[in-house]
N, CA, C, O and CB atoms as a CASP TS submission, in Angstrom:
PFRMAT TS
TARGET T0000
AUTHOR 0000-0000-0000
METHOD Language model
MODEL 1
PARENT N/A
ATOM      1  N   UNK     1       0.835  -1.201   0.000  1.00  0.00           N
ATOM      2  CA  UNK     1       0.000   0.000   0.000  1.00  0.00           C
ATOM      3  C   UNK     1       0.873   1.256   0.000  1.00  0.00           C
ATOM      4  O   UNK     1       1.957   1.283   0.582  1.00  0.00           O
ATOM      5  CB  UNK     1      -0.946   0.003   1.222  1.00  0.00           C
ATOM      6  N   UNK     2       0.321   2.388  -0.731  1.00  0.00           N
ATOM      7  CA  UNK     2       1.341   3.677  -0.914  1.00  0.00           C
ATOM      8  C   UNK     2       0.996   4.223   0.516  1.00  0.00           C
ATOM      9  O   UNK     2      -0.049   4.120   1.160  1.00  0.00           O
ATOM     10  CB  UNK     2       0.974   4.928  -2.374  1.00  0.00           C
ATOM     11  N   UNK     3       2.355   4.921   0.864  1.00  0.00           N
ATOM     12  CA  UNK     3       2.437   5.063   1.814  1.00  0.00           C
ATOM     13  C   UNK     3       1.583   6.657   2.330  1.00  0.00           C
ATOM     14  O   UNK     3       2.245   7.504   1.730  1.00  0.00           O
ATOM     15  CB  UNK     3       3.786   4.780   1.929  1.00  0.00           C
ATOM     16  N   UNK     4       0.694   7.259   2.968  1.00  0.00           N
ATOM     17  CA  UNK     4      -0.211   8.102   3.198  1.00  0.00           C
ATOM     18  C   UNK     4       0.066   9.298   4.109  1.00  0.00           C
ATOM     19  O   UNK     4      -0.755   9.478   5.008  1.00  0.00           O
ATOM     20  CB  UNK     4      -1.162   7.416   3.604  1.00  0.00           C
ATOM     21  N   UNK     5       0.957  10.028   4.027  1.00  0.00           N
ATOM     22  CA  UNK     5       1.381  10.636   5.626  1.00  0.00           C
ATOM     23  C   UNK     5       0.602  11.260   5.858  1.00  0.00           C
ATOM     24  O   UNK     5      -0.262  11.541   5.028  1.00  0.00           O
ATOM     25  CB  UNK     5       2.542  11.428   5.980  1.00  0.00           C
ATOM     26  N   UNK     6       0.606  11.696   7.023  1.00  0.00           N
ATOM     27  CA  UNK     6      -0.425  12.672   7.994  1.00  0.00           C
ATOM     28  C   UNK     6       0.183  14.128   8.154  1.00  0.00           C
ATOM     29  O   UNK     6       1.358  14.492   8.107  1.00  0.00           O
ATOM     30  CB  UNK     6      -0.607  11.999   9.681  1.00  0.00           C
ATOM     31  N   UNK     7      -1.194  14.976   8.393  1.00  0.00           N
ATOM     32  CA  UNK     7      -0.406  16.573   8.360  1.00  0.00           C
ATOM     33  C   UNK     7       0.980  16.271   9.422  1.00  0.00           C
ATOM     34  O   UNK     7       2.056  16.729   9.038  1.00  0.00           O
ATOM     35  CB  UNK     7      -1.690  18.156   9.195  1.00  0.00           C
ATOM     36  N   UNK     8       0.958  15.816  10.209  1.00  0.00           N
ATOM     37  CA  UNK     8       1.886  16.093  11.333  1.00  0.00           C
ATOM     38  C   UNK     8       3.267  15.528  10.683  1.00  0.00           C
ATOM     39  O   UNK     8       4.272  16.209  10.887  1.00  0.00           O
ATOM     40  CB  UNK     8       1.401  15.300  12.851  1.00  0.00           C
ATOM     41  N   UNK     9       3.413  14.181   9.815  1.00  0.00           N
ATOM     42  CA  UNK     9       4.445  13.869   9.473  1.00  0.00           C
ATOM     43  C   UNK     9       5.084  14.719   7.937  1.00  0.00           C
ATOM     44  O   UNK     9       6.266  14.559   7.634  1.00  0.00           O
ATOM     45  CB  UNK     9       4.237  12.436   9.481  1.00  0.00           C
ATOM     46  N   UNK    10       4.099  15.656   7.012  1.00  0.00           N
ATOM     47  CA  UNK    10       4.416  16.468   6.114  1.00  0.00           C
ATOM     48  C   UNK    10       5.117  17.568   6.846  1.00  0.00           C
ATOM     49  O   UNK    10       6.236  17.862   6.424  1.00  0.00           O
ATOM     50  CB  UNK    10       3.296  16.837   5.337  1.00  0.00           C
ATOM     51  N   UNK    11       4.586  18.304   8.000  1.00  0.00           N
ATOM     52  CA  UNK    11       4.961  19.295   8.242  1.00  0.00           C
ATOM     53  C   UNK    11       6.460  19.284   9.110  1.00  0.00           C
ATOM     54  O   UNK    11       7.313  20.158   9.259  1.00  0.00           O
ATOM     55  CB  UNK    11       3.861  19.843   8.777  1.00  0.00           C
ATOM     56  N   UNK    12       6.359  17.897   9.594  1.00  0.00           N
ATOM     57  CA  UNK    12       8.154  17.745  10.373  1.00  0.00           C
ATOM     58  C   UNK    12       9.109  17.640   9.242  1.00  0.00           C
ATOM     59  O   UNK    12      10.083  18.390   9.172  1.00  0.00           O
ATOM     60  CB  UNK    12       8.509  16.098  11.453  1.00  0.00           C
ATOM     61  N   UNK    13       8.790  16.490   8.124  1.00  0.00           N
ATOM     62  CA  UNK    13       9.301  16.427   6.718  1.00  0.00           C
ATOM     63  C   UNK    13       9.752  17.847   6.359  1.00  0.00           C
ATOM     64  O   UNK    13      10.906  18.206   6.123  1.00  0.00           O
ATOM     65  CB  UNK    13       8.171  15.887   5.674  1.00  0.00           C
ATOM     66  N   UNK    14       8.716  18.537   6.360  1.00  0.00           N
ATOM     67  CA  UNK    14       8.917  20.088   5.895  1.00  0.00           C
ATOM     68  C   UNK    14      10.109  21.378   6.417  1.00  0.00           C
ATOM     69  O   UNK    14      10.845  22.092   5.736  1.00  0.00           O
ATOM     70  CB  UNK    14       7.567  20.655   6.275  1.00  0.00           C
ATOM     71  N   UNK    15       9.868  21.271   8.181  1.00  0.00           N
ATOM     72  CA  UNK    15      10.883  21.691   8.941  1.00  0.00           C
ATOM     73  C   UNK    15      12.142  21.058   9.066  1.00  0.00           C
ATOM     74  O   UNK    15      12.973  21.604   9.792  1.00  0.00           O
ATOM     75  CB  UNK    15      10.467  21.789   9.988  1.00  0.00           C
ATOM     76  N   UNK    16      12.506  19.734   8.341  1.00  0.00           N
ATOM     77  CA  UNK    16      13.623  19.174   8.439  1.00  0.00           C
ATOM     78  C   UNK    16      14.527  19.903   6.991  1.00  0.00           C
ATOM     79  O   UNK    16      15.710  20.245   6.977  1.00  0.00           O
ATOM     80  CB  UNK    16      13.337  17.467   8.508  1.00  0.00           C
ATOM     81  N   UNK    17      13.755  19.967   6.122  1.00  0.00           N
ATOM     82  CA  UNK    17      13.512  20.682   4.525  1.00  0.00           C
ATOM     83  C   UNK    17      14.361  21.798   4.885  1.00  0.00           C
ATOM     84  O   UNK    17      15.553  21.980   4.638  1.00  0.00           O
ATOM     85  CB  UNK    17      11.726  21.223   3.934  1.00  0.00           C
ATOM     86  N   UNK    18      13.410  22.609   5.602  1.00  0.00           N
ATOM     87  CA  UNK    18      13.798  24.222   5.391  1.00  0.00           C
ATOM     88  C   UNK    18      14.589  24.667   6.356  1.00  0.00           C
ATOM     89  O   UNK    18      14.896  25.838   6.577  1.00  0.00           O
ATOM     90  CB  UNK    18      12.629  25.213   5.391  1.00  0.00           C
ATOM     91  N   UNK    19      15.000  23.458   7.081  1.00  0.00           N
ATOM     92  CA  UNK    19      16.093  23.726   7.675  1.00  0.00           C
ATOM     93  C   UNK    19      17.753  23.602   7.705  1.00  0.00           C
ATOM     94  O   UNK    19      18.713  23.875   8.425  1.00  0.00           O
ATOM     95  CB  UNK    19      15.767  23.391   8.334  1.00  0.00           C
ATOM     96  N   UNK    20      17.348  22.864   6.129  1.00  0.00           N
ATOM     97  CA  UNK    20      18.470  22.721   5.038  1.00  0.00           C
ATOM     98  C   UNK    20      18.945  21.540   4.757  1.00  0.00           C
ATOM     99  O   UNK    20      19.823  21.392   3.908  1.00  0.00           O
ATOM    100  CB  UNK    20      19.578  23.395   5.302  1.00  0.00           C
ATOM    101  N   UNK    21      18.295  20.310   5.602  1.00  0.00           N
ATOM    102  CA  UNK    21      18.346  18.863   5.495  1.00  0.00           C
ATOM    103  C   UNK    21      18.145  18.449   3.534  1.00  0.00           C
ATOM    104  O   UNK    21      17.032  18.276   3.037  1.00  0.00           O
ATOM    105  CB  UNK    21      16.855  18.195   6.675  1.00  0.00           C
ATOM    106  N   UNK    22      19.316  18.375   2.805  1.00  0.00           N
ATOM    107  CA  UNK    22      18.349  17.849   1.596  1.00  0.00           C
ATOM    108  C   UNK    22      18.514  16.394   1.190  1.00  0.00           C
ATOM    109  O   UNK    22      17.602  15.803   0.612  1.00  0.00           O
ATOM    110  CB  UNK    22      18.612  18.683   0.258  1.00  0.00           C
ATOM    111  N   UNK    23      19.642  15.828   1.481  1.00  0.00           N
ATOM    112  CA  UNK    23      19.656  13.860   1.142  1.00  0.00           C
ATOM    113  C   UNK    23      20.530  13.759   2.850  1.00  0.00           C
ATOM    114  O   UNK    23      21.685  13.849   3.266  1.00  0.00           O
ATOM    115  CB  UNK    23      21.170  12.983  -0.975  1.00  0.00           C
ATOM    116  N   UNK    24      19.247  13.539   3.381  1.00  0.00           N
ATOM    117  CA  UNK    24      19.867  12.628   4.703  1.00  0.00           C
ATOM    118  C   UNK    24      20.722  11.347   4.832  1.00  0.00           C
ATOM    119  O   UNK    24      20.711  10.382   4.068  1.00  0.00           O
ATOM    120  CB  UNK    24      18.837  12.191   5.393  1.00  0.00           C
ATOM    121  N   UNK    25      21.210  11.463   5.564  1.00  0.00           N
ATOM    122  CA  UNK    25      22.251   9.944   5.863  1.00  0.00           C
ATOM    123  C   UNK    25      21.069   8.661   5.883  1.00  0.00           C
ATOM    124  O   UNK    25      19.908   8.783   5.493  1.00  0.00           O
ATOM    125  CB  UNK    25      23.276   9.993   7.847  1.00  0.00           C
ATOM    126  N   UNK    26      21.758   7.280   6.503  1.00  0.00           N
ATOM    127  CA  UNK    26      21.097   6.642   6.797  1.00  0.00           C
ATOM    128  C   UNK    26      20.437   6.485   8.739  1.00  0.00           C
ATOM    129  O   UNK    26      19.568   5.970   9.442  1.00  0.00           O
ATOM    130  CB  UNK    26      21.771   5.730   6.099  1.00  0.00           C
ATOM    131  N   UNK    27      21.612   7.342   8.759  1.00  0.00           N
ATOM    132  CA  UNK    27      21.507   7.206  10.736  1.00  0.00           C
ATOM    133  C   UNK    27      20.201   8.776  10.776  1.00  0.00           C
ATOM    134  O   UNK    27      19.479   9.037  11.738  1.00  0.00           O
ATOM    135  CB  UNK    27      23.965   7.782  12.036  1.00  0.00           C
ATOM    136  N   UNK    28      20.236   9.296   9.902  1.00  0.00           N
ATOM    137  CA  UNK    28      19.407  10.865  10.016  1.00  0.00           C
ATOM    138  C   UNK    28      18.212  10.031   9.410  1.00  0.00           C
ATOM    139  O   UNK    28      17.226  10.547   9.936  1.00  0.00           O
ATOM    140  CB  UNK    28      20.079  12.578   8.913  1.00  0.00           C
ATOM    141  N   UNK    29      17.821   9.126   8.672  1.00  0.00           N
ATOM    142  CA  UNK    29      16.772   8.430   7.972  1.00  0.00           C
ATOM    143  C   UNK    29      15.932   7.874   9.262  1.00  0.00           C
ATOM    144  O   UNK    29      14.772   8.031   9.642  1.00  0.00           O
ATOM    145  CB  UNK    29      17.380   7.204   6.876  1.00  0.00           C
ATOM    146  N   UNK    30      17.065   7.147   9.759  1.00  0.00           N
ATOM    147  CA  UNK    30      16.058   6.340  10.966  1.00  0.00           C
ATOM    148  C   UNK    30      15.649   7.595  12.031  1.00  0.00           C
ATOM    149  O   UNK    30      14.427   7.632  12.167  1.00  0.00           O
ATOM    150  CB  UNK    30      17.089   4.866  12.005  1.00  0.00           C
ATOM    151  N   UNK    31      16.353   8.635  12.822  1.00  0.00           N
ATOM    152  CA  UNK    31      16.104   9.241  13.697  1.00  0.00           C
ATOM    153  C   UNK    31      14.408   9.936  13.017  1.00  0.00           C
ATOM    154  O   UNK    31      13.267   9.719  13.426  1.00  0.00           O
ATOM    155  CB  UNK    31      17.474  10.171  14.063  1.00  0.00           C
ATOM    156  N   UNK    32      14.806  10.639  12.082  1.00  0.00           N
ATOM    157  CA  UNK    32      13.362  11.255  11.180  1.00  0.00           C
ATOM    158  C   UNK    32      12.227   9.870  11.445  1.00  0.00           C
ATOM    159  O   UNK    32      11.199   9.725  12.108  1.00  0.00           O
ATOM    160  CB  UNK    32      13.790  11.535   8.951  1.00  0.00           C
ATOM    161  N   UNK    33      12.926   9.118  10.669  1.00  0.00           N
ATOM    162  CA  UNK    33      11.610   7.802  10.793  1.00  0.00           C
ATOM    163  C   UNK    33      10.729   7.775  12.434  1.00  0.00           C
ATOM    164  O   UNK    33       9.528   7.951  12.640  1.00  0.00           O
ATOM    165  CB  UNK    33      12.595   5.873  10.631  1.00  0.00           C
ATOM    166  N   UNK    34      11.709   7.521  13.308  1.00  0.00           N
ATOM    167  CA  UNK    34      11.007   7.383  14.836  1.00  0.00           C
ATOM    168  C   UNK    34      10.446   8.251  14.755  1.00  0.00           C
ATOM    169  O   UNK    34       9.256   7.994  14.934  1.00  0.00           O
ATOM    170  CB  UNK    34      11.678   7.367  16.147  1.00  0.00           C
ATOM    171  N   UNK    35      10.711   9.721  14.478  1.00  0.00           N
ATOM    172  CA  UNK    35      10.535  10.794  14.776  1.00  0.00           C
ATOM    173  C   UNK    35       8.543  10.834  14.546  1.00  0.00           C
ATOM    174  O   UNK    35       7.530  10.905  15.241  1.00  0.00           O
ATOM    175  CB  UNK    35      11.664  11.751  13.829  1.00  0.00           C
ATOM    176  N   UNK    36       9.046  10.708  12.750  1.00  0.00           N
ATOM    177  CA  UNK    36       7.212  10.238  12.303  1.00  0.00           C
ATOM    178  C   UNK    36       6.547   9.388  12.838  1.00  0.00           C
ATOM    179  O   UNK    36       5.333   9.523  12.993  1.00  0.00           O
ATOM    180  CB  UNK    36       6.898   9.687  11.035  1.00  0.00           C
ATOM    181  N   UNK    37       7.307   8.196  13.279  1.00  0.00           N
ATOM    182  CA  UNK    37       6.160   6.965  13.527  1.00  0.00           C
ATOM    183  C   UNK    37       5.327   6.784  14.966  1.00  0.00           C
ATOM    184  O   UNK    37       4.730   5.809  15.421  1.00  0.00           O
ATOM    185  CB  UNK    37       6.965   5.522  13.368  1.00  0.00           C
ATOM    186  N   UNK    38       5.589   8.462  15.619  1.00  0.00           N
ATOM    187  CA  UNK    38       4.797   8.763  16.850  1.00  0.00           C
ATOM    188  C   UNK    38       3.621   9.401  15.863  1.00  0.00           C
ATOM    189  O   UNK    38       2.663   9.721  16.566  1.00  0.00           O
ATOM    190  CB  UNK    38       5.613   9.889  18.169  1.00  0.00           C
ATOM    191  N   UNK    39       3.455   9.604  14.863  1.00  0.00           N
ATOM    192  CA  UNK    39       2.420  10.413  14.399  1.00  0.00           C
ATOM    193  C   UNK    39       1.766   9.692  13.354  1.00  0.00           C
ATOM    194  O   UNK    39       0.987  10.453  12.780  1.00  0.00           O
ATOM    195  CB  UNK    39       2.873  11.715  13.958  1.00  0.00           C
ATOM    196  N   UNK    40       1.754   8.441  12.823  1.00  0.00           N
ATOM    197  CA  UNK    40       1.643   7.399  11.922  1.00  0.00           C
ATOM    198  C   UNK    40       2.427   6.677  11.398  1.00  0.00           C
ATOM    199  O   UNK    40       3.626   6.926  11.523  1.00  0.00           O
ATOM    200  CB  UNK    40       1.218   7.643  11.170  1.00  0.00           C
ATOM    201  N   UNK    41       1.930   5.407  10.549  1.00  0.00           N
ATOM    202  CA  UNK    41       2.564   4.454  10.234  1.00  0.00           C
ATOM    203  C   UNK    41       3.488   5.179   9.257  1.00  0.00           C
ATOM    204  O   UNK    41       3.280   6.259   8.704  1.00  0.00           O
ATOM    205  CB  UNK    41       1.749   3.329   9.803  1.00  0.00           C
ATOM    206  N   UNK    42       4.647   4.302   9.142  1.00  0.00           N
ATOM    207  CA  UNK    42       6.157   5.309   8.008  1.00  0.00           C
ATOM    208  C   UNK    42       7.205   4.710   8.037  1.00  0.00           C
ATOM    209  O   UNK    42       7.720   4.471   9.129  1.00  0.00           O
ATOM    210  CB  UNK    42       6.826   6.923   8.490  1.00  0.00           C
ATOM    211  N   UNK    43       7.864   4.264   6.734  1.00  0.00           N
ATOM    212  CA  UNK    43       9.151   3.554   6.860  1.00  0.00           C
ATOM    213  C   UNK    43      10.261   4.121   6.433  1.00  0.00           C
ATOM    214  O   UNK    43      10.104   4.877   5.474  1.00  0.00           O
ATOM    215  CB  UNK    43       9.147   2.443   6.279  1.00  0.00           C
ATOM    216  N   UNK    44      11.462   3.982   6.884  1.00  0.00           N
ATOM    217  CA  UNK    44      12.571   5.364   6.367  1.00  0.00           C
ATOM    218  C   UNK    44      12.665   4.763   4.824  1.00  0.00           C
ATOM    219  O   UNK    44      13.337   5.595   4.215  1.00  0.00           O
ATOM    220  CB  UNK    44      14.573   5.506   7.371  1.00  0.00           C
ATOM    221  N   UNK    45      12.281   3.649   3.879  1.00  0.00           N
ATOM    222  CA  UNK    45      11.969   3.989   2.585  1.00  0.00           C
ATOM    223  C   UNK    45      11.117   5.254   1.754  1.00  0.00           C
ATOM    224  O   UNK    45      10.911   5.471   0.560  1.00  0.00           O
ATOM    225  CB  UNK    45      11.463   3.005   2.360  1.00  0.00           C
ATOM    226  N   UNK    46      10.729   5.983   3.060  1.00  0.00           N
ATOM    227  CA  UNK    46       9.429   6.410   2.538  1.00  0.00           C
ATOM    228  C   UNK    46       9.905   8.106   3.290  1.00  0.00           C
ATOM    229  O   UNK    46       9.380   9.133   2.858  1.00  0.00           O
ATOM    230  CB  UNK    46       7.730   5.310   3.239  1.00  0.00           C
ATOM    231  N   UNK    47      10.679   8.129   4.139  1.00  0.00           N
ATOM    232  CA  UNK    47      11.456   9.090   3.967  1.00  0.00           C
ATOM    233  C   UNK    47      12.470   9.304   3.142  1.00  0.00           C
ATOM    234  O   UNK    47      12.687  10.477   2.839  1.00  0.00           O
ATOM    235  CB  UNK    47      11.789   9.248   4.786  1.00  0.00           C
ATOM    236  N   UNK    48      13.097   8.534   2.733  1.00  0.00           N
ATOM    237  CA  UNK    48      14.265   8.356   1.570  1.00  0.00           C
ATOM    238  C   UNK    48      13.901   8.921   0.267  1.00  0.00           C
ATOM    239  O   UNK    48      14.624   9.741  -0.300  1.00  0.00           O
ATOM    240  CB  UNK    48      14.607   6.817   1.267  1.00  0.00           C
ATOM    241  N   UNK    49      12.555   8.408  -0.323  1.00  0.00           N
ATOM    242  CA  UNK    49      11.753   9.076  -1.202  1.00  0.00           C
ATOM    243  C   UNK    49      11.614  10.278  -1.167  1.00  0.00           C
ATOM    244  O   UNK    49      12.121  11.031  -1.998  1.00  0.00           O
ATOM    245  CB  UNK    49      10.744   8.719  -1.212  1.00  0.00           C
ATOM    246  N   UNK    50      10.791  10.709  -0.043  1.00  0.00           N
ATOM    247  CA  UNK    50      10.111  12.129   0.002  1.00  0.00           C
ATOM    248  C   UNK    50      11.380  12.942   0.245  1.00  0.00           C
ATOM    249  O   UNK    50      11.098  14.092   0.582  1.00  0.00           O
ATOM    250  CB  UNK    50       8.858  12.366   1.268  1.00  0.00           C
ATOM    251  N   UNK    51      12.608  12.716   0.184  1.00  0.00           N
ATOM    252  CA  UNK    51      13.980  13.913   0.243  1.00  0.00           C
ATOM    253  C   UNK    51      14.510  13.934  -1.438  1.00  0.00           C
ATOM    254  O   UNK    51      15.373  14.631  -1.972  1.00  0.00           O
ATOM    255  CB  UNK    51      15.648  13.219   1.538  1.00  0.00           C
ATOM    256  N   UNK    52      13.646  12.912  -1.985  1.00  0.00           N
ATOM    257  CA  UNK    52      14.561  12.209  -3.624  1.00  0.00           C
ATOM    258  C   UNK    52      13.944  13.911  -4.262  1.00  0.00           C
ATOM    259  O   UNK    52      14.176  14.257  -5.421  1.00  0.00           O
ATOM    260  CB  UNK    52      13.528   9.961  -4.865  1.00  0.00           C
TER
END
């Protein structure tokens, strides 16, 4: 299933963005990932994407 984020996980996505984050590591992939998966389901594939 495609993966669906929630306002809360666009808008951290977003502040990670404009805070000059643009191809995260893999250790910055997982921290972001936990980060979202208090706010819905999310796999750091799916952060990996949304920085592509």
């Amino acid at each position: 299933t495609r993966w669906n984020p929630t306002p809360d996980q666009i808008r951290i996505l977003e502040m990670f963005y404009k805070g000059g984050m643009r191809t995260p590591n893999a250790e910055q992939i997982e921290h972001i990932t936990a980060q979202l998966r208090q706010y819905g389901k999310i796999e750091g594939k799916n952060v990996f994407y949304w920085f592509q």
